[in-house]
C-alpha positions in Angstrom: -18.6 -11.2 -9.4 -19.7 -13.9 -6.5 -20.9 -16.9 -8.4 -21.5 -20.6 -7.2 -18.8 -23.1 -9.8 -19.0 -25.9 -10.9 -17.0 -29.1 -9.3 -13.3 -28.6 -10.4 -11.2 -31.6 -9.5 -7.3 -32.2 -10.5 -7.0 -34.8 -13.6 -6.3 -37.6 -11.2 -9.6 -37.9 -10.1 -12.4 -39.9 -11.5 -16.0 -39.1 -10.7 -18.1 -42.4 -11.7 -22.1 -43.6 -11.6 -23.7 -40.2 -11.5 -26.9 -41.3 -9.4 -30.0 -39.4 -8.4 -31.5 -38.7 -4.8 -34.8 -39.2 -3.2 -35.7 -38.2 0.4 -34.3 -41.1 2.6 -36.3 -44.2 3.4 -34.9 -45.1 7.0 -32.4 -47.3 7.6 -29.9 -48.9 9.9 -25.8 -46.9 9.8 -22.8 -48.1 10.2 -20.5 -46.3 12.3 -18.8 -43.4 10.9 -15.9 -44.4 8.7 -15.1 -41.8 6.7 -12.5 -38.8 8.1 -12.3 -35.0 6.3 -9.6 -33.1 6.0 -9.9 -29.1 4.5 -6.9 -26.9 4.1 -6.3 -23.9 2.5 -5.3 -20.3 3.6 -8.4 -18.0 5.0 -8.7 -14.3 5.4 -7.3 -13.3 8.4 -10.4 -12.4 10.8 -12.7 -14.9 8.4 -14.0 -18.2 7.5 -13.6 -17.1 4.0 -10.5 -19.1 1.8 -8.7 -16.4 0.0 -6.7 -19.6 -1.7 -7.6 -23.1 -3.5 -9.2 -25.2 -0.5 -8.4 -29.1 -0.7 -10.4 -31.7 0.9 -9.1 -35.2 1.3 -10.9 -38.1 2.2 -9.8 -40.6 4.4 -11.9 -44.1 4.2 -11.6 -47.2 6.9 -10.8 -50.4 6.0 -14.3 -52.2 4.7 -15.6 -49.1 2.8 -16.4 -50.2 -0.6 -16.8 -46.6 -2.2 -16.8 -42.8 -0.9 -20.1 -40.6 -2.7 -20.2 -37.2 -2.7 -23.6 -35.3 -3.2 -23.9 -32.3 -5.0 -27.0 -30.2 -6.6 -29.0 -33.5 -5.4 -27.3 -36.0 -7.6 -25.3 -38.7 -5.9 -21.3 -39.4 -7.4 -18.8 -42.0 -6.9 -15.5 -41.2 -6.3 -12.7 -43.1 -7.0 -10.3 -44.2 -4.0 -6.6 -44.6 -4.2 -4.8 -47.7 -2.9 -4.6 -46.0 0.2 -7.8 -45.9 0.6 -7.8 -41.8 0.3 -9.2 -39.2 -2.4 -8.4 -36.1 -2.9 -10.3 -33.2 -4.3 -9.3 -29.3 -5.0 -11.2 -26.5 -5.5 -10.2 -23.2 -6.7 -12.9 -21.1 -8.6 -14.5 -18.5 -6.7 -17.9 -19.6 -5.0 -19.9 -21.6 -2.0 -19.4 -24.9 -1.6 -21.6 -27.3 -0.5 -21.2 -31.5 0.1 -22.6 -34.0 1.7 -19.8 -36.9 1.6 -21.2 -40.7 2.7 -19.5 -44.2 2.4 -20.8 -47.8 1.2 -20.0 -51.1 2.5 -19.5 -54.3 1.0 -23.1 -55.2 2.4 -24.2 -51.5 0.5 -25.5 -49.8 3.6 -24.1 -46.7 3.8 -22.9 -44.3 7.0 -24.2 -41.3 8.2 -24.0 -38.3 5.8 -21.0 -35.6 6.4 -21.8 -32.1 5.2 -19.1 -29.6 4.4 -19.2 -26.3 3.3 -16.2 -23.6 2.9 -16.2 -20.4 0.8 -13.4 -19.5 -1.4 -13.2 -15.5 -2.4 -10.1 -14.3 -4.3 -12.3 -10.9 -5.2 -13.4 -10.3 -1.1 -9.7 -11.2 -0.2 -8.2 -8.7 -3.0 -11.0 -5.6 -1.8 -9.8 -6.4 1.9 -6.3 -6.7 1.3 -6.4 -3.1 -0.5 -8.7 -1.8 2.5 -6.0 -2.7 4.8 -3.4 -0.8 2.8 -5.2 2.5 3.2 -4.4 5.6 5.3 -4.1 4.3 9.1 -6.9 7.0 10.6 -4.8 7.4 14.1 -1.6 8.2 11.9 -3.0 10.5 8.7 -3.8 14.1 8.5 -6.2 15.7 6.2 -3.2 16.4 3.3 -2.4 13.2 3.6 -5.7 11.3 3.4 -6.7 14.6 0.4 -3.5 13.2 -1.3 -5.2 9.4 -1.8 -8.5 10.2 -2.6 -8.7 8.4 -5.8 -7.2 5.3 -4.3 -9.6 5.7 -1.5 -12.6 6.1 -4.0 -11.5 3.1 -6.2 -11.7 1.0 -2.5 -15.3 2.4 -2.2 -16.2 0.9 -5.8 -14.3 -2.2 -5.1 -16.0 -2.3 -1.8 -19.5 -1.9 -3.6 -18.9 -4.5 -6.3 -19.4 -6.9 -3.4 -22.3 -8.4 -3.0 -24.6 -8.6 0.1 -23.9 -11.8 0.5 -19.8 -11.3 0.6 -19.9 -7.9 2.2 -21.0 -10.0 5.4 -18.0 -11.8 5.3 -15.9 -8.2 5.6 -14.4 -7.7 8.9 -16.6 -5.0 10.4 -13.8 -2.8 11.4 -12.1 -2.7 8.1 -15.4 -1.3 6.9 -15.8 1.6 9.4 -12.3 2.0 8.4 -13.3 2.8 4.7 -16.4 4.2 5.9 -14.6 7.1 8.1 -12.3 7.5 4.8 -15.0 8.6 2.6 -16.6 10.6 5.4 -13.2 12.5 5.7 -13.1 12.9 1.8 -16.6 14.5 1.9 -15.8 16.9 5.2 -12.9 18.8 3.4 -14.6 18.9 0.0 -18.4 18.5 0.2 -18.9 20.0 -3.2 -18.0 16.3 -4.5 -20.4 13.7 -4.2 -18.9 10.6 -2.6 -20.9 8.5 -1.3 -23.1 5.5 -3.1 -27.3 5.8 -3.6 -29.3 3.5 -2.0 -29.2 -0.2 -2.5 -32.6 -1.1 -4.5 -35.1 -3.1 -3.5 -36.7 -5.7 -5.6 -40.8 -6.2 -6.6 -41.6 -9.6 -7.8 -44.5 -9.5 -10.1 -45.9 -13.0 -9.1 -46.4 -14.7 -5.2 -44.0 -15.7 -3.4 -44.5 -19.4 -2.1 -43.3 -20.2 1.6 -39.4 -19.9 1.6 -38.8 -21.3 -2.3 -37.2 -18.4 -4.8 -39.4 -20.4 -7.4 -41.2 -18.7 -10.0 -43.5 -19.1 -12.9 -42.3 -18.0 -16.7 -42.6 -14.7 -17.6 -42.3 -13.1 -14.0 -40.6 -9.8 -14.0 -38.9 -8.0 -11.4 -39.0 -4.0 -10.7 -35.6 -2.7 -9.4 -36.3 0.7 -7.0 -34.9 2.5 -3.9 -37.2 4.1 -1.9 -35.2 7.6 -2.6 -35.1 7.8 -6.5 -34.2 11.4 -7.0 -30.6 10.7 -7.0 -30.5 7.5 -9.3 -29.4 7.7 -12.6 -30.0 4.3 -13.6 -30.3 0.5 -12.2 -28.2 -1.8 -12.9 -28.1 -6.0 -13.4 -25.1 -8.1 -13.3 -25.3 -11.3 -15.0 -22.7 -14.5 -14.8 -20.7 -12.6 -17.4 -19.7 -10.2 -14.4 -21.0 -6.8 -16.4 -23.1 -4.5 -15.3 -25.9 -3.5 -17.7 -28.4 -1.0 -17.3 -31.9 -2.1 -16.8 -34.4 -1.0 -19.3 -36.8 1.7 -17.8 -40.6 1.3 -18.5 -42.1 4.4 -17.5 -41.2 5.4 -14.1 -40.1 1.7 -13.7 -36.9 -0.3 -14.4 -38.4 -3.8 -14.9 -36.7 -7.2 -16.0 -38.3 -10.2 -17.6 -37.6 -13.6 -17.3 -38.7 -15.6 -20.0 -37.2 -18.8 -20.4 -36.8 -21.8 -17.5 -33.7 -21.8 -15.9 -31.6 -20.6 -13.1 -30.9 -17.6 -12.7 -28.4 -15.6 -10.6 -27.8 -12.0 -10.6 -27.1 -8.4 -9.0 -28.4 -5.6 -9.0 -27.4 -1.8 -8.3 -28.0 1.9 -8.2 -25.9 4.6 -9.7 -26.0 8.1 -10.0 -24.6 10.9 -12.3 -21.4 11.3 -10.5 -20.3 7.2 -11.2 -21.0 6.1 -7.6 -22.9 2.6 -7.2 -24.8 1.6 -4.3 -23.6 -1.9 -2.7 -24.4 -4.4 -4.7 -27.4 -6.9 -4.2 -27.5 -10.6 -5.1 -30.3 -12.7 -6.0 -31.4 -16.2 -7.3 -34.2 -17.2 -9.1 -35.8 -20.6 -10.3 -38.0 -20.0 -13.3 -40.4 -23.1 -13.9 -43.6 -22.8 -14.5 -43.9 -26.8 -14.1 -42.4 -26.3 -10.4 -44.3 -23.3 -9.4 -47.4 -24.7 -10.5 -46.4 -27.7 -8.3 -45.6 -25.7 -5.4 -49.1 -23.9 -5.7 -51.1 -27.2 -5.1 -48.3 -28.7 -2.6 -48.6 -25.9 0.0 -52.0 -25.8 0.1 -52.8 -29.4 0.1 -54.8 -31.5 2.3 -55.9 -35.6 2.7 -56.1 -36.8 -0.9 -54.6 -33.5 -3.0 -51.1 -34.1 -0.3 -51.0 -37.8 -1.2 -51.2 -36.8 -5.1 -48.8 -33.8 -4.5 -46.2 -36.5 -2.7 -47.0 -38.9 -5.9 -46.1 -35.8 -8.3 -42.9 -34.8 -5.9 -42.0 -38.7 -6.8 -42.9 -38.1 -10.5 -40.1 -34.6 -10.5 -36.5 -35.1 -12.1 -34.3 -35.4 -9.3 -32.5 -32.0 -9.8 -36.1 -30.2 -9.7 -36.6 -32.4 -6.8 -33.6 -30.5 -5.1 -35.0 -27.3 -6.5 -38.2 -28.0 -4.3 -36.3 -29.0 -1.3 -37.0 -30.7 2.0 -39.6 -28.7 3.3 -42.6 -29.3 1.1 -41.3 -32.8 1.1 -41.9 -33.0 4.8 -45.2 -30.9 4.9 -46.5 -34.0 2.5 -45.0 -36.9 3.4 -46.4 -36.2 7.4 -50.0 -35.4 6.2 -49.9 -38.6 3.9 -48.6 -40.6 7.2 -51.8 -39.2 9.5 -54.0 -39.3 6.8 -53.1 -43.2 6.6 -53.4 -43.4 10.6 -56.8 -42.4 10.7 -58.4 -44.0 7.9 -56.6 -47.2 9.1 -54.7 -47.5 6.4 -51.2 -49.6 6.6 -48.5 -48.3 4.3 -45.1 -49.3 5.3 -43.5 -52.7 5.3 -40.0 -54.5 5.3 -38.6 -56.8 3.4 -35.2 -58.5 3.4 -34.2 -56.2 6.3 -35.1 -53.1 3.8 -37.7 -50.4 4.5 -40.3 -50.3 2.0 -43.0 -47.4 1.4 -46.4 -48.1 -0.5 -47.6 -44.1 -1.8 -51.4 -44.0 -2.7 -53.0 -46.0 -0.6 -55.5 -43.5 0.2 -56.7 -43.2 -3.7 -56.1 -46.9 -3.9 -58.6 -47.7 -0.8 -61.0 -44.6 -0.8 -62.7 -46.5 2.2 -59.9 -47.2 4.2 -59.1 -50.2 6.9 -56.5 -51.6 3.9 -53.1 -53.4 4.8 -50.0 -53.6 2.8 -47.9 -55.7 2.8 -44.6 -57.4 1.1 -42.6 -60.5 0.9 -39.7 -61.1 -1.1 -37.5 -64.5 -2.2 -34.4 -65.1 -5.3 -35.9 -66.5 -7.8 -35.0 -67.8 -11.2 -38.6 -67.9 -13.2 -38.8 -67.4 -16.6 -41.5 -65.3 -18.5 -42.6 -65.9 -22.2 -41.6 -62.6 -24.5 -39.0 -61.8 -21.3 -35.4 -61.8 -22.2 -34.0 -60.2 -19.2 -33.0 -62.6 -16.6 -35.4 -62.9 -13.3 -33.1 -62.4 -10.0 -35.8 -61.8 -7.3 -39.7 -62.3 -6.9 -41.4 -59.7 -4.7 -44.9 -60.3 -3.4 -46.7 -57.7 -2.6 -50.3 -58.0 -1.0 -53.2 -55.9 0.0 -56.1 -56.7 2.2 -59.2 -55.6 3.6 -58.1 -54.9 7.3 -61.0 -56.0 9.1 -61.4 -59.6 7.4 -58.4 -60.1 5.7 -59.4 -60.6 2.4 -57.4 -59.6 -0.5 -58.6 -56.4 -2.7 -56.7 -55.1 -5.5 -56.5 -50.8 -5.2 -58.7 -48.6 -7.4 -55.1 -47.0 -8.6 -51.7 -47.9 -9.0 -49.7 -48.2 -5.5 -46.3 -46.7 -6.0 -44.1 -48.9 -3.9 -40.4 -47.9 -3.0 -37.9 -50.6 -1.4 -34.7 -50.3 -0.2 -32.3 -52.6 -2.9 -30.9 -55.1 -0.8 -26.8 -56.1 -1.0 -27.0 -58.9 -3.5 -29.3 -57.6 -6.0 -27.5 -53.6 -6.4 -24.8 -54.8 -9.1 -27.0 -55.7 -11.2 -27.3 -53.9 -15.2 -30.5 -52.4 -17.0 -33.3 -53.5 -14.2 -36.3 -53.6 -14.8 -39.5 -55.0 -13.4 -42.4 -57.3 -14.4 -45.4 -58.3 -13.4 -46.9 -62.2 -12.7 -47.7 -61.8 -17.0 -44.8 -60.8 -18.2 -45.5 -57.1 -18.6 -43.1 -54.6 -18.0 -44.5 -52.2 -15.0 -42.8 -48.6 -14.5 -40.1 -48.6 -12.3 -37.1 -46.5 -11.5 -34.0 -46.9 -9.6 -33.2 -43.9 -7.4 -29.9 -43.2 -5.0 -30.7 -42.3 -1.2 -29.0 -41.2 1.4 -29.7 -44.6 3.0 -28.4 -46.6 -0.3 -30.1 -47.6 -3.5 -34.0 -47.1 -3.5 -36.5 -49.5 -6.1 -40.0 -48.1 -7.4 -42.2 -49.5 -9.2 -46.3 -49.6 -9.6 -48.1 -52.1 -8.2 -51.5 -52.3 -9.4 -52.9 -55.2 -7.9 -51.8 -58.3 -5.1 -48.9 -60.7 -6.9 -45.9 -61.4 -7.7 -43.9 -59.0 -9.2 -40.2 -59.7 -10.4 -36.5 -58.3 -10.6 -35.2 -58.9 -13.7 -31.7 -57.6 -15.1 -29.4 -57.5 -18.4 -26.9 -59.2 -16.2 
């Protein structure tokens, strides 16, 4: 059984500040300063690891921290005096990192991805391929004399998933392939070979490239061939296969609950043969496909609200989405801004900043942003958080320059600068003293501010500490 792992590191390593990730704001990069090193022992013929893989992680002098990305969430690791980590994998499954330093000044370098796959169970199936009769050097007595061997190869060979089984050296395969063929030739009466691989119905649409799905979708396992299927099969994280309850002339499986789900399926007939295996991932949410729905389709104001709700997702559902819809939204807010002369990005303090709804905020258009920012040590009645920083943010009527205030909430998001990301339980307030919604997010690009701005003023950075 194929399945993704978790992160397993050796006790020595620390993994500190989980942090979240948004889409980046752009920003300037220092120069590569972080080198990665992967060993390990692979397949012969493959780019599979048949053997723990190790990376380690080299950082310049000047890097403050190394992160590591995974499943969209931003981590810290920690650095030894050498100014090297090092981390070890060695459960089955495909892995994939995106590695990034910090400075001192918090800007961080351009994002390294890696990827390796470790396979003990593809390695062990190849290793006992390899061990089978040569076909130049056997003779029908002799291949006869290793048929169950041969057959147990087939079923090891068809416990792999799609996925794996493209990793297997093509002439190994023949190689079992002409086996089972030469098996079947001197004694046809036994059935040898597997049924079909089964296809898969999903009950509800399929949306662009996601695997996202609402609750309650079902799936109905068939080959195209049935007469010489016994039963379908599912294989869940537990590595069983279980037969799939038929419904009529259907084998159909329901998922209920939200969640993530992974799986296999197969075909096997009366003689204990099992086609190939297939793999499959599913998201169930009925949140996200409902998102997805409105997203895809969106135009002018719906995309700005769809990019608002993308902002509104938990970071890990964020990832679920991905980068696409992200894109799709984020491009149509940017002409829609363009042509109602609308101005929506700003800088401040060397950092990017993004202002989301102005089109709901201006319905009429011709509206600037813009933003200003200076320390500041103002106190607030009822405030007990200390004030660090005073942005000023600013809209205007484009044409005469007179300040207007937007019919919504303007989501604003700022790249933190240096001297302000150490700082404990931030929050932010506006030129009253009341708390506004904010959020702190980790980038790509570094550590990303958002808050809602609802009208022209000052709005501050205050902190625990």
């Amino acid at each position: 059984m194929f399945r993704r792992k978790l992160l397993s590191f050796m006790l020595a390593l620390a993994l500190l500040l989980p942090f979240e990730t948004l889409p980046v704001l752009a920003a300037e990069r220092p120069e590569d300063t972080l080198k990665i090193e992967t060993t390990g022992e692979t397949l012969q013929g493959t780019s599979v690891y048949r053997s723990p893989v190790t990376l380690t992680l080299s950082a310049e002098p000047g890097v403050r921290e190394v992160l590591i990305k995974e499943d969209g969430l931003w981590m810290s690791l920690s650095l030894g005096e050498d100014g090297t980590c090092t981390l070890n994998f060695q459960n089955d499954g495909v892995y994939r990192f995106r590695f990034c330093t910090e400075d001192a000044d918090g800007l961080r370098s351009k994002p390294q991805d890696v990827s390796f796959i470790i396979d003990v169970q593809l390695a062990g199936v190849l290793d006992a391929c390899r061990a089978l009769p040569s076909l130049d050097a056997s003779n029908d007595q002799m291949v006869e004399a290793r048929r169950a061997e041969i057959m147990s190869v087939q079923g090891q060979f068809s416990d792999l998933t799609d996925v794996q089984r493209a990793y297997f050296p093509a002439d190994e395969e023949e190689h079992l392939s002409v086996l089972v063929r030469w098996l079947n030739r001197m004694r046809p009466g036994i059935d040898v070979f597997p049924p079909e691989t089964p296809l898969v119905a999903v009950s509800e649409k399929k949306i662009g490239d996601s695997n996202i799905y609402p609750e309650g979708t079902q799936i109905k396992v068939y080959t195209e061939i049935m007469h010489d299927v016994d039963h379908m099969a599912i294989r869940r994280e537990d590595g069983v296969w279980q037969p799939i309850e038929k419904q009529w002339d259907s084998y159909i499986e329901t998922f209920k609950e939200p969640g993530v789900y992974t799986f296999d399926i197969c075909s096997q007939d009366a003689y204990g043969n099992h086609s190939p295996a297939r793999e499959f991932t599913m998201i169930i949410s009925t949140e996200l496909y409902e998102f997805m729905q409105k997203a895809e389709v969106a135009v002018e104001l719906d995309a700005e609200q769809s990019l608002l709700d993308y902002y509104a997702l938990d970071m890990r559902k964020r990832s679920m989405v991905g980068q696409t819809i992200w894109r799709r939204l984020s491009t149509l807010y940017e002409i829609n801004c363009n042509v109602t002369g609308v101005t929506w990005k700003a800088e401040v303090d060397g950092q990017p900043v993004d202002a989301i709804g102005m089109l709901r905020g201006f319905p009429l258009g011709n509206a600037v942003f813009s933003i200003d920012g200076a320390e500041s040590a103002r106190t607030l009645p009822n405030i007990t958080k200390k004030i660090f920083y005073e942005y000023s943010v600013t809209f205007q009527d484009a044409k005469n320059g007179e300040k207007k205030d937007p019919a919504q909430p303007v989501l604003i998001r700022l790249g933190i600068p240096p001297f302000l990301r150490s700082h404990k339980g931030v929050a932010v307030y506006d030129s009253t003293g009341n708390a506004v919604e904010s959020r702190i997010r980790s980038e790509d690009s570094g550590l990303v501010l958002e808050f809602l701005a609802a009208r022209s003023g000052a709005y501050y950075f205050a902190a625990d500490s």
